[in-house]
C-alpha positions as a LaTeX table, in Angstrom:
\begin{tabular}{lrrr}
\hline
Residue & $x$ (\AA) & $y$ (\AA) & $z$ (\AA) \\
\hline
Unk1 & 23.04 & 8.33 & $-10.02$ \\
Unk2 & 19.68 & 6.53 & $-8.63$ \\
Unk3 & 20.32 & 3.76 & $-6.87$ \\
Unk4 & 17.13 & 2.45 & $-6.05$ \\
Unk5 & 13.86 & 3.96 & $-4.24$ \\
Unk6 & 13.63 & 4.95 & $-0.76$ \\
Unk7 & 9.78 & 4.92 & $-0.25$ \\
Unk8 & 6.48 & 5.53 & $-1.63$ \\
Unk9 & 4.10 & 8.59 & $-0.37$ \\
Unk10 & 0.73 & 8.38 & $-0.51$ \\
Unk11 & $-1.58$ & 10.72 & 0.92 \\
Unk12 & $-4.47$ & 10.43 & 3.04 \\
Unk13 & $-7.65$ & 12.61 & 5.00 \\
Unk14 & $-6.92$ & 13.73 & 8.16 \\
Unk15 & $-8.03$ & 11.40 & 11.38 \\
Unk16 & $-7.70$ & 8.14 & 8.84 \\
Unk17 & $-4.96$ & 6.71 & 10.65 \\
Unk18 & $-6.49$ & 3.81 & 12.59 \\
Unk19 & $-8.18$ & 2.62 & 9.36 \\
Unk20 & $-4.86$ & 2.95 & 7.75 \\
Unk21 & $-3.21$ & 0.87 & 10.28 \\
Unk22 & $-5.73$ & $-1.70$ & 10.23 \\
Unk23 & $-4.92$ & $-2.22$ & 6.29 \\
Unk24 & $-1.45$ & $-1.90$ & 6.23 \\
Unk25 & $-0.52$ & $-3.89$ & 9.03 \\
Unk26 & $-3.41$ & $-6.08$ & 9.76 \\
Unk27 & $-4.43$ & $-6.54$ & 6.23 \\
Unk28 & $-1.31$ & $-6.16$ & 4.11 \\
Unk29 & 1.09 & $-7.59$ & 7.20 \\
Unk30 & 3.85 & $-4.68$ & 7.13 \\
Unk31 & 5.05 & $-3.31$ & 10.02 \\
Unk32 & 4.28 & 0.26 & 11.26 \\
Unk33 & 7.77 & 2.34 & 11.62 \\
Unk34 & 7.73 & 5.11 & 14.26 \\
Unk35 & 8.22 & 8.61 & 12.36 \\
Unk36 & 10.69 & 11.17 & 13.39 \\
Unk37 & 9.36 & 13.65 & 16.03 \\
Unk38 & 9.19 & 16.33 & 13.39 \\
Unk39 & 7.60 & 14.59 & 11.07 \\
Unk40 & 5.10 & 12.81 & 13.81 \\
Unk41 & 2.79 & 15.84 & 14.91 \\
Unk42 & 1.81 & 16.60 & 11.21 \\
Unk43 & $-0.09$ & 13.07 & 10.97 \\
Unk44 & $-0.32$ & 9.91 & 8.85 \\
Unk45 & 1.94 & 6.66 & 9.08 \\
Unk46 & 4.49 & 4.45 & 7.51 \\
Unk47 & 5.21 & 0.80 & 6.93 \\
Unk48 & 7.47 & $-1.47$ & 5.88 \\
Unk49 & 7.69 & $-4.80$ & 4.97 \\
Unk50 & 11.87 & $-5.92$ & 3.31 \\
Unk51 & 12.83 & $-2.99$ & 1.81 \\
Unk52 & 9.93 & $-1.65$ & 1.12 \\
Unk53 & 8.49 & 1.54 & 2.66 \\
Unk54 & 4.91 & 3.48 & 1.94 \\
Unk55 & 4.59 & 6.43 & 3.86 \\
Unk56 & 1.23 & 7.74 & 4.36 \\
Unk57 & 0.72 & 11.76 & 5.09 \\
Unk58 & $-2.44$ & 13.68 & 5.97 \\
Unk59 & $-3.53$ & 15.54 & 3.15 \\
Unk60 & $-6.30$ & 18.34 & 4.41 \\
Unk61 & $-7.65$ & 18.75 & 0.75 \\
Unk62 & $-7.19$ & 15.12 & 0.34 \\
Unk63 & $-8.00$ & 12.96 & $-2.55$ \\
Unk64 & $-7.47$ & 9.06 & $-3.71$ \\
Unk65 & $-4.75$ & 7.95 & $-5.92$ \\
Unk66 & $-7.02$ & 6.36 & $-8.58$ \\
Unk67 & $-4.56$ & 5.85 & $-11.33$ \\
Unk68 & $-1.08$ & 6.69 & $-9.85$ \\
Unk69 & $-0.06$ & 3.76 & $-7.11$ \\
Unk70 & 2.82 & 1.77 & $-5.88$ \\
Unk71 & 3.38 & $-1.79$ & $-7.57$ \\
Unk72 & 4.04 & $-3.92$ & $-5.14$ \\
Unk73 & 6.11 & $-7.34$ & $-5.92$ \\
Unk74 & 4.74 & $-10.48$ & $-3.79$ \\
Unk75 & 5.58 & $-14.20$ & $-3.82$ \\
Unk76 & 2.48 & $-16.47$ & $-3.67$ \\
Unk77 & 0.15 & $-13.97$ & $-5.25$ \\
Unk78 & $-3.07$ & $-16.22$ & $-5.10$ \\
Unk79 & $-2.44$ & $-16.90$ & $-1.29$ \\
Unk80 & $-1.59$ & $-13.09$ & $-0.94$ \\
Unk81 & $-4.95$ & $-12.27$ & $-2.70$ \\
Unk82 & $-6.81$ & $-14.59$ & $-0.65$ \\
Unk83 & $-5.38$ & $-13.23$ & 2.42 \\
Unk84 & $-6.78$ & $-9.49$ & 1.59 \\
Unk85 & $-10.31$ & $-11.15$ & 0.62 \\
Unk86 & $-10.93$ & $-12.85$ & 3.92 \\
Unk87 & $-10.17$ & $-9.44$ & 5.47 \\
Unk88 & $-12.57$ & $-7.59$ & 3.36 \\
Unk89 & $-10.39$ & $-6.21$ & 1.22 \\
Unk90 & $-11.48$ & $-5.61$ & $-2.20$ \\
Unk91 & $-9.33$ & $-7.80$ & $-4.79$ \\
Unk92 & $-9.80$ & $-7.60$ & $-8.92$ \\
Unk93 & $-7.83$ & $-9.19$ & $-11.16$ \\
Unk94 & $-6.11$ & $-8.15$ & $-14.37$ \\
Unk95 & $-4.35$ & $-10.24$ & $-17.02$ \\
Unk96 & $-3.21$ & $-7.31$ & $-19.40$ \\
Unk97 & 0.49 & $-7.18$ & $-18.60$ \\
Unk98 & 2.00 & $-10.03$ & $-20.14$ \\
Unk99 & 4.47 & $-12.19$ & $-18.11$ \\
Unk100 & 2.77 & $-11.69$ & $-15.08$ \\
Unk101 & $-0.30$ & $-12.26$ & $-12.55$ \\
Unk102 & $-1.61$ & $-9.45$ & $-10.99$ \\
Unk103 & $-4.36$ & $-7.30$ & $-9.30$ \\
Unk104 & $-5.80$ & $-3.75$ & $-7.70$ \\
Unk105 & $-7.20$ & $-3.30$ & $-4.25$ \\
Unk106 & $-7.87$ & $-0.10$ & $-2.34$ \\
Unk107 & $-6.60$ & 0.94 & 0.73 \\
Unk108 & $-9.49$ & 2.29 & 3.36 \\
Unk109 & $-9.21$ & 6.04 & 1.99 \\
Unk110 & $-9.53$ & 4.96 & $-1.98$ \\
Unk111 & $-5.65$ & 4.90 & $-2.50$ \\
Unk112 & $-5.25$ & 2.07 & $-5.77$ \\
Unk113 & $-2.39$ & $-0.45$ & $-5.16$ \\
Unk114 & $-0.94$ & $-3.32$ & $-7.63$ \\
Unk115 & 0.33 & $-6.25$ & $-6.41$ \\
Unk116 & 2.17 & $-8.29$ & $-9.25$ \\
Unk117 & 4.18 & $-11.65$ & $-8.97$ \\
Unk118 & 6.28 & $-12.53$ & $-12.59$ \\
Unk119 & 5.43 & $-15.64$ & $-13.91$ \\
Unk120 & 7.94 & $-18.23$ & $-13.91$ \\
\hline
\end{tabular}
């Protein structure tokens, strides 16, 4: 039986790390988690923020998640956008899925992510 989901992978080009951390942490305002040794020579991050994890890995063919992303719930979504556009971060809106507020941006490397908040 699923219980629930670990963590989100996304990948990204080799080297991109610094840029990633800059987003993630900086921009988004999760919190880098140290990888296992294993897992640390082949590249890449992850964050968390709660109980939610995204796990970036170095892809050498590498390519952007344009359509497949993470949706990620937030509380004060205008505040939250605002946040990402005073760090350059691009922000677009979208009012198609009913019950709710939400909108795109783009990680550094072209990754799409949703941010949605239900309406109360």
């Amino acid at each position: 039986m699923i219980e629930g989901v670990d963590h989100v992978q996304l990948a990204a080009p080799p080297g991109s790390e610094q840029a990633l951390r800059a987003y993630y942490a900086d921009v988004l305002g999760m919190t880098e988690i140290p990888k296992p040794p294993a897992l640390a020579a082949r590249g890449g991050c992850w964050f968390r923020t709660g109980q939610v994890q995204l796990h970036l890995g170095v892809e050498a063919d590498f390519r952007p998640a344009r359509k497949a992303h993470p949706g990620l719930r937030v509380t004060g979504i205008d505040a939250f956008a605002a946040r990402l556009e005073t760090r350059g971060a691009p922000v677009t809106w979208d009012d198609s899925l009913p019950g709710h507020r939400r909108f795109y941006s783009d990680d550094p490397v072209g990754n799409r992510l949703e941010f949605l908040e239900p309406m109360t």
